[in-house]
C-alpha positions as CSV (number, residue, x, y, z in Angstrom):
1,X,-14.8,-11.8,-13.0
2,X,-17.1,-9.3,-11.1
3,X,-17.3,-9.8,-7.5
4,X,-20.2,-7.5,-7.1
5,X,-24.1,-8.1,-8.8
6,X,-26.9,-5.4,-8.1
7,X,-28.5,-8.9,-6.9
8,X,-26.7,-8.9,-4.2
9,X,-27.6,-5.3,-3.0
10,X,-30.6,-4.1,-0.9
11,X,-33.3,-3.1,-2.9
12,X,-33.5,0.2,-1.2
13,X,-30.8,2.9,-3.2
14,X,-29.5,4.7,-0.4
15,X,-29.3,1.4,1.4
16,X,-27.1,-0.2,-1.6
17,X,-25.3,3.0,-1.9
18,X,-24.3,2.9,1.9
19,X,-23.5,-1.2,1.5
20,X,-21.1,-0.2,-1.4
21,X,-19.3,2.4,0.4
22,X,-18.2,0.4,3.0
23,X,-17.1,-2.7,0.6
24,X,-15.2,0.3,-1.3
25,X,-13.5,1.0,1.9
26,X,-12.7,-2.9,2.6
27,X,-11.9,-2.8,-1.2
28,X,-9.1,-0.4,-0.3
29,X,-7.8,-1.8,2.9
30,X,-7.2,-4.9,0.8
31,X,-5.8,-3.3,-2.1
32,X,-3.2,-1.3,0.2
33,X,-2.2,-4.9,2.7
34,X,-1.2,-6.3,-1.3
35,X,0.4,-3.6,-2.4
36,X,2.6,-3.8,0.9
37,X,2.4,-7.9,0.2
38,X,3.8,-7.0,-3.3
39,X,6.6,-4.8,-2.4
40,X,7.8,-6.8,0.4
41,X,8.5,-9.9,-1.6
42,X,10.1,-7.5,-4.3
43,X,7.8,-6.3,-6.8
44,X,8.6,-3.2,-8.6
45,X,6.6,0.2,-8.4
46,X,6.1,-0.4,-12.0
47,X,4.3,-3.8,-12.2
48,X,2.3,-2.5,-9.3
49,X,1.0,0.5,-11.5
50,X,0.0,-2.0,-13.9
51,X,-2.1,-4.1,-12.0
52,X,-3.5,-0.9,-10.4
53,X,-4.5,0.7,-13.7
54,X,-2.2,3.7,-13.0
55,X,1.3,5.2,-13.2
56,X,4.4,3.8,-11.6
57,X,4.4,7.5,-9.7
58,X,0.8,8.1,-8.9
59,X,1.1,4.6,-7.4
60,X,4.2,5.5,-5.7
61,X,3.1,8.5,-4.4
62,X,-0.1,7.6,-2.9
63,X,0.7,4.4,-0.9
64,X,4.2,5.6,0.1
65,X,2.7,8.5,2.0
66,X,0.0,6.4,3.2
67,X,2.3,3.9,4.5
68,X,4.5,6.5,5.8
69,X,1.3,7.6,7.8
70,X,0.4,4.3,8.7
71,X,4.0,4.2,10.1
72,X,3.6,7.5,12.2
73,X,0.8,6.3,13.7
74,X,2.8,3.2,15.5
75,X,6.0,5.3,15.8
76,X,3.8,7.9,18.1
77,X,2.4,5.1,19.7
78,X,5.2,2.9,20.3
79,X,7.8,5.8,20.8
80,X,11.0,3.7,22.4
81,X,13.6,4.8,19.6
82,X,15.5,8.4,20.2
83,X,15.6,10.3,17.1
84,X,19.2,9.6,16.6
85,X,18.2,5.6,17.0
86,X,15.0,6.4,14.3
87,X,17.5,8.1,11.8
88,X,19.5,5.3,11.9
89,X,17.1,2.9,11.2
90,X,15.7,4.9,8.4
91,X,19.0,4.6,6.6
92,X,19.5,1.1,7.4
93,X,15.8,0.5,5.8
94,X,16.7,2.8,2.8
95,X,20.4,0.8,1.9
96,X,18.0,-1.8,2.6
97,X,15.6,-1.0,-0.2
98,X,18.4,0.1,-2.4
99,X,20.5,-3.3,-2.2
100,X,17.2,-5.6,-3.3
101,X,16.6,-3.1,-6.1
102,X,19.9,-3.5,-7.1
103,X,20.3,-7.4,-6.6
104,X,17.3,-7.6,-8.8
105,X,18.2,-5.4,-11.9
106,X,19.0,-8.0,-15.0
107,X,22.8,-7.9,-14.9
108,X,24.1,-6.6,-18.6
């Protein structure tokens, strides 16, 4: 299924080519709110990859630092929490993260 048809460009190139770079960067705006959709309701790194086209680590290593930006954005924004009370949530997210992996590993 393609969602995009040279139709459905201008007929001018430089004009299609600006049209496509903006849906490219909707395209990825998108792509990263599922990848955070996936992951919150427990979908693995790896099955992520997949549907990406990519490795479990490339995938992991690009949207983990872009959420992580993402997040320092609002944290610099919104800064109520002292470092000791951001520390401590950070842990509390990573036991967090670490209990659901566990929980959904196939028991032997």
């Amino acid at each position: 299924m393609s969602l995009l048809s040279t139709d459905a460009l201008p007929t001018d190139p430089i004009d299609a080519i600006r049209q496509i770079t903006v849906s490219e960067l909707e395209i990825d705006r998108l792509r990263c709110e599922l990848v955070k959709q996936a992951r919150e309701s427990g979908r693995s790194w790896e099955q992520i990859a997949s549907a990406l086209g990519t490795s479990r680590q490339a995938a992991w290593e690009y949207y983990t630092s872009r959420f992580r930006r993402e997040f320092d954005k609002v944290a610099d924004t919104e800064n109520t929490l002292s470092e000791d009370e951001a520390t401590d949530l950070a842990v509390e997210e990573s036991s967090a993260v670490r209990r659901r992996r566990l929980s959904s590993r196939p028991k032997p």
